[in-house]
C-alpha positions in Angstrom: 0.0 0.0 0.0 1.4 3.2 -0.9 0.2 4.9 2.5 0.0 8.2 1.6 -3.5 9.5 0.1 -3.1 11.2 -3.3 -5.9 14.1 -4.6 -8.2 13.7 -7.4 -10.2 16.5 -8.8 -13.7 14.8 -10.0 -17.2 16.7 -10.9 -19.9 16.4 -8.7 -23.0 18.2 -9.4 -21.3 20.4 -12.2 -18.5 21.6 -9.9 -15.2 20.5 -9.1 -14.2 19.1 -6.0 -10.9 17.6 -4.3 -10.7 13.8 -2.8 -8.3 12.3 -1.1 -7.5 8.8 -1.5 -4.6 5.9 -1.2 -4.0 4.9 -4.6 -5.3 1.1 -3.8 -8.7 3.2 -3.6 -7.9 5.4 -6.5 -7.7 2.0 -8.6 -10.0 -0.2 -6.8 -12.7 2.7 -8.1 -11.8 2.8 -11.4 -12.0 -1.2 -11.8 -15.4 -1.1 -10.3 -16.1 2.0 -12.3 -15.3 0.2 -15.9 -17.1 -3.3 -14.4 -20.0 -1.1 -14.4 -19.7 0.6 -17.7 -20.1 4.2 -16.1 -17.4 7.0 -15.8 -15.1 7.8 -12.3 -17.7 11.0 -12.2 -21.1 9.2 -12.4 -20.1 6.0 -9.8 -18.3 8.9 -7.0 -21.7 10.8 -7.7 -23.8 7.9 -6.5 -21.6 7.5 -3.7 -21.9 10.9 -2.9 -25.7 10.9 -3.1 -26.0 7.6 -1.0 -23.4 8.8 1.7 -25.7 11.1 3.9 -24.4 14.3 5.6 -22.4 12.9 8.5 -20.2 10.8 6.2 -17.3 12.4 4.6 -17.3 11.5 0.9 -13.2 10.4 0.8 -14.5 7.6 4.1 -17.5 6.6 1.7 -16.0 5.9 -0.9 -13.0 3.8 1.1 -16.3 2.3 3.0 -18.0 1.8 -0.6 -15.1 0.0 -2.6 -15.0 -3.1 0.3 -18.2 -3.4 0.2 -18.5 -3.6 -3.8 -15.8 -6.0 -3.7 -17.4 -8.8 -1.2 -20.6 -8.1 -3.7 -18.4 -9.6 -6.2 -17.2 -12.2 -4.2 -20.6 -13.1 -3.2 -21.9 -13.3 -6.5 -19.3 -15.3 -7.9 -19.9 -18.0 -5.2 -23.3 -18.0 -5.6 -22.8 -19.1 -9.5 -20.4 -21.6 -8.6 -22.5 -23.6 -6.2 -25.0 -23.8 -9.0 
């Protein structure tokens, strides 16, 4: 892990805005991002919507990318106990 968090400018809501993130995040995001055919933009904008106001939108999105990942795993076990 690289450690130190490295800024991102994305576009929420028609204005730019700074995150900081490890770069494990930074690619993890854009994996997930690609998997689901959308842009960076569109799949932070969701998490931004979904995180509610006492959530920081750098800890939702390192809270989102764990969660999207054991999805996966999920899934894929599912289709190979069938």
């Amino acid at each position: 892990m690289s450690g130190r968090p490295v800024k991102h400018s994305v576009t929420l809501k028609g204005h730019r805005t700074s995150i900081s993130l490890e770069n494990e995040f930074w690619q993890a995001l854009r994996t997930i991002a690609a998997r689901q055919d959308k842009p960076i933009n569109a799949l932070v904008a969701e998490i931004d919507v979904a995180r509610g106001a006492e959530l920081g939108l750098a800890s939702a999105i390192r809270a989102y990318v764990p969660r999207e990942l054991q999805t996966r795993i999920n899934d894929q076990d599912q289709q190979t106990e069938v």
